[in-house]
N, C-alpha and C positions, 0 to 999 in steps of 0.2 A: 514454558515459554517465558522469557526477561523479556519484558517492556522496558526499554531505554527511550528519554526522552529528552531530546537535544534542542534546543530554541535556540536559534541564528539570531533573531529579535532581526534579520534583515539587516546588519549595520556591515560595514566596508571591512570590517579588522577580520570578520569570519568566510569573507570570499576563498580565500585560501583552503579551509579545511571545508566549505559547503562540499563542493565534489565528492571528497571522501564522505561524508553523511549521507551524501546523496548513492553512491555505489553498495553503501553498506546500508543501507535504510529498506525497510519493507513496504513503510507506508508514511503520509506525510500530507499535513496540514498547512495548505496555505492559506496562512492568514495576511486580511487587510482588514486598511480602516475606512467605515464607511463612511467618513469625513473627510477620506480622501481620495481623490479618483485616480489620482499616481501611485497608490500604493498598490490599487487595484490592477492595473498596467503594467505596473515592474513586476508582479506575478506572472503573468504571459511570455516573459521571455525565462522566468525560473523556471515556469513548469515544462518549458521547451528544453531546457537544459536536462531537467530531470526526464525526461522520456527518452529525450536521447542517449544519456547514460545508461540508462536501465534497457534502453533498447525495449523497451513495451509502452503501448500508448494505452493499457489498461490497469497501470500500475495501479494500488491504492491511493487515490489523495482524497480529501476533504475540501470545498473550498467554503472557508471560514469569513465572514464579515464581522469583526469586531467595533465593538462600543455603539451596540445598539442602544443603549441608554442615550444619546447624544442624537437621537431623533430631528431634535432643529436645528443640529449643526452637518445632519447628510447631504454628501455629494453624491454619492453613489446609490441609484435605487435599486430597491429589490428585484424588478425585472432587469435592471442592467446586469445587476450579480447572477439571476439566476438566467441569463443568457449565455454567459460564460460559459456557467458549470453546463450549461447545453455543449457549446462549441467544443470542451474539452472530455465530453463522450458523457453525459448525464452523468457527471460527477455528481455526490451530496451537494447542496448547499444549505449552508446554515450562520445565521444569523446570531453572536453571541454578547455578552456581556461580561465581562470578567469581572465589575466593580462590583454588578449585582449577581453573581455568578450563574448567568442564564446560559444554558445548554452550551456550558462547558463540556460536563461530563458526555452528553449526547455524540458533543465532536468525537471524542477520544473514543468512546463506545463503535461508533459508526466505522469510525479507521480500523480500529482491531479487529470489528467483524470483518470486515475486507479482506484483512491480512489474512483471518483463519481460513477463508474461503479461497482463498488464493492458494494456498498452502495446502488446503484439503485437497481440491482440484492435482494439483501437484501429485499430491499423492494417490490417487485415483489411476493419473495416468501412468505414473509409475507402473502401478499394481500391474495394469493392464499391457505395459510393456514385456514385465514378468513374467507373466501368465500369458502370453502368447510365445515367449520365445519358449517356455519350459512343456509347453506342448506342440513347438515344433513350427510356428507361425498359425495356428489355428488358435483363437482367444478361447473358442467354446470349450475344448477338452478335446473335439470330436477326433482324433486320429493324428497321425503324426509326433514323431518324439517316440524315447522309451523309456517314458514315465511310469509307474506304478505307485501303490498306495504305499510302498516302504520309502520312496522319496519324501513323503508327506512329514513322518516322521523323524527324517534324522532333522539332528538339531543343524540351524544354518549360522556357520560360522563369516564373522566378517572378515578381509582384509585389511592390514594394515591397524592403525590406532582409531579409537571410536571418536567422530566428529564431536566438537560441541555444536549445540543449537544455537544458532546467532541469534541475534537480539532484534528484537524488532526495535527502529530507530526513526522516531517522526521529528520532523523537521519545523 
């Protein structure tokens, strides 16, 4: 798996290509500052953008509050942020520091376990779609189909050219 990681940094010149980040992205960190309560709010309508793109309200996000080192300069408190991350389905929340680099790595950690489990999940049901049509709509084995053990063996060839694995892309 490629980790790709794209920071918007939130400024007006990258609205244009957010969309595309957001279609092509696995999982995605929204960050604000907890020094300010507008930055915390213009997320509300990103993260509505991004579910509706993605068409799942259980995508990966994070939600990040930055420059907790600036403590006496917070608008935003910790139960405000961690109501949020309530309303937007018990996302993460985490509180970070970049200057002092406090639970950076935790953010990033937290997104890509998401993504693997997302994608594990994926592949489960997959499995399981497999495995029920190759015995016939029965998942157990128990009858249906004319399967045998020499099925087992041939090797299974794919169509067409082999995918690449896209990138995971946080935002």
């Amino acid at each position: 798996m490629i980790l790709e990681i794209l920071d918007t940094a939130g400024t007006e010149q990258f609205t244009a290509m957010r969309e595309l980040y957001m279609k092509s992205g696995q999982g995605f960190l929204l960050v604000f500052s907890i020094t300010s309560r507008s930055s915390l709010h213009e997320l509300n309508e990103l993260r509505e953008q991004l579910v509706n793109l993605k068409d799942d309200p259980e995508v990966p996000i994070v939600l990040v509050g930055n420059k907790s080192d600036l403590e006496e300069d917070r608008q935003v408190s910790r139960a405000a942020a961690f109501a949020v991350s309530q309303q937007w389905g018990n996302v993460p929340y985490y509180e970070t520091s970049a200057r002092r680099r406090a639970n950076v790595n935790e953010v990033f950690v937290d997104v890509c376990r998401q993504i693997i489990q997302v994608n594990e999940d994926r592949l489960k049901a997959l499995e399981e779609l497999r495995r029920k049509r190759r015995y016939g709509g029965h998942g157990d084995g128990g009858g249906g189909g004319d399967w045998d053990e020499r099925d087992e063996a041939r090797p299974r060839r794919r169509k067409g050219k082999r995918r690449r694995t896209t990138p995971c892309t946080i935002l």
